[in-house]
C-alpha positions in Angstrom: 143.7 103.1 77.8 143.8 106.1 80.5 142.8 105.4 83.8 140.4 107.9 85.4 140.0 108.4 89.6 140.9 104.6 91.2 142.0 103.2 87.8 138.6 103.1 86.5 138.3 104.1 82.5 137.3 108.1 82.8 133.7 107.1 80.8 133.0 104.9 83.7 133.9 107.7 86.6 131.5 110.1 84.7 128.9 106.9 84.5 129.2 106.6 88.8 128.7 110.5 89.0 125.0 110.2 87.1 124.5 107.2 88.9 125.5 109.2 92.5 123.3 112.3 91.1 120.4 110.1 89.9 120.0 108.4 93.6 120.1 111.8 95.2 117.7 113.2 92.7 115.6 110.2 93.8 115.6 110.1 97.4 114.8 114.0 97.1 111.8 112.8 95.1 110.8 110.1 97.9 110.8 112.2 100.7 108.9 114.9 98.7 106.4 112.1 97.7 106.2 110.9 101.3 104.9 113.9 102.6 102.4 114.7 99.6 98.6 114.1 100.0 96.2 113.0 97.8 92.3 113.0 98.9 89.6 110.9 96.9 85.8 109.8 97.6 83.4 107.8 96.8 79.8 108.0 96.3 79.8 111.3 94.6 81.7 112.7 97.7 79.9 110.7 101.1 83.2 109.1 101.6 86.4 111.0 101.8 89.9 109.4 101.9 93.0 111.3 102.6 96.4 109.4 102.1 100.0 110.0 101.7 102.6 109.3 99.5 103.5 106.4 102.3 100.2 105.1 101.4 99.2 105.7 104.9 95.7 107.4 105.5 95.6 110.4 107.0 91.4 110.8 107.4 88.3 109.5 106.8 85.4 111.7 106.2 81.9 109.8 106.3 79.0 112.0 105.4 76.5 111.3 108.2 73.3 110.6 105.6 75.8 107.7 104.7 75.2 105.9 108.0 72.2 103.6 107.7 72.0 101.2 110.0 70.4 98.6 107.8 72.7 98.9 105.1 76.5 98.7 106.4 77.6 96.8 103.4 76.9 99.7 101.3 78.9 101.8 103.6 81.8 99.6 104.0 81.7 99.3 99.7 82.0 103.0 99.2 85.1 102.9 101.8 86.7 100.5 100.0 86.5 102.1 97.2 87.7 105.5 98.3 90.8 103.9 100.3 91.1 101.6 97.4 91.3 104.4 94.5 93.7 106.4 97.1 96.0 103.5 96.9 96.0 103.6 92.8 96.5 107.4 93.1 99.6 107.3 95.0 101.3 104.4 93.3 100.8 106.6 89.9 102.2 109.7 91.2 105.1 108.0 92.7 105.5 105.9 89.6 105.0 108.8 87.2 107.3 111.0 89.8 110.4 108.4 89.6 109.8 107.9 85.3 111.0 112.1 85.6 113.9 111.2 87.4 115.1 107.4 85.6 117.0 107.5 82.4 115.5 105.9 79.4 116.1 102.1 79.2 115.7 101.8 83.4 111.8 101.0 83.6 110.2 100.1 86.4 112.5 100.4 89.8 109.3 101.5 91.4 
């Protein structure tokens, strides 16, 4: 059998290059994703959420008719539904980001 760089079977150096390519291809990805922002809202637009592909929030937009002061739990509902949806937004992109970039038969690493 012929031995390819550090006695490893050529098919299997050519296997580590893809691999080495693949994680670079990925980590490009990341740090692309990190810095990516997504906005959503709730309440046909009185709550605005801005997050990151970190999933950290970058701004929250409250339209002031939203603010009653006898109904906070309505207000605190449509926030949790913006940051909520925000979250689900940014775990698809960076899913359907990384799908791109993995081979098939390697589901699911994110």
């Amino acid at each position: 059998m012929p031995k390819g760089f550090g006695g490893m079977p050529p098919n299997m150096n050519n296997l580590m290059k893809q691999a080495q390519k693949m994680q670079k291809k990925m980590e490009e990805a990341k740090e692309e994703l990190d810095n990516r922002t997504l906005e959503t809202s709730s309440g046909g637009g009185v709550v605005k959420v801005v997050i990151n592909g970190k999933k950290e929030l970058q701004e929250i937009t409250i339209d002031p008719d939203a603010v009653d002061p006898d109904d906070v739990e309505m207000l605190q509902d449509l926030l949790l539904s913006a940051v909520n949806e925000a979250i689900r937004q940014v775990e698809d992109m960076v899913n359907n980001e990384m799908a791109k970039i993995m081979p098939a038969g390697m589901p699911g690493l994110f």
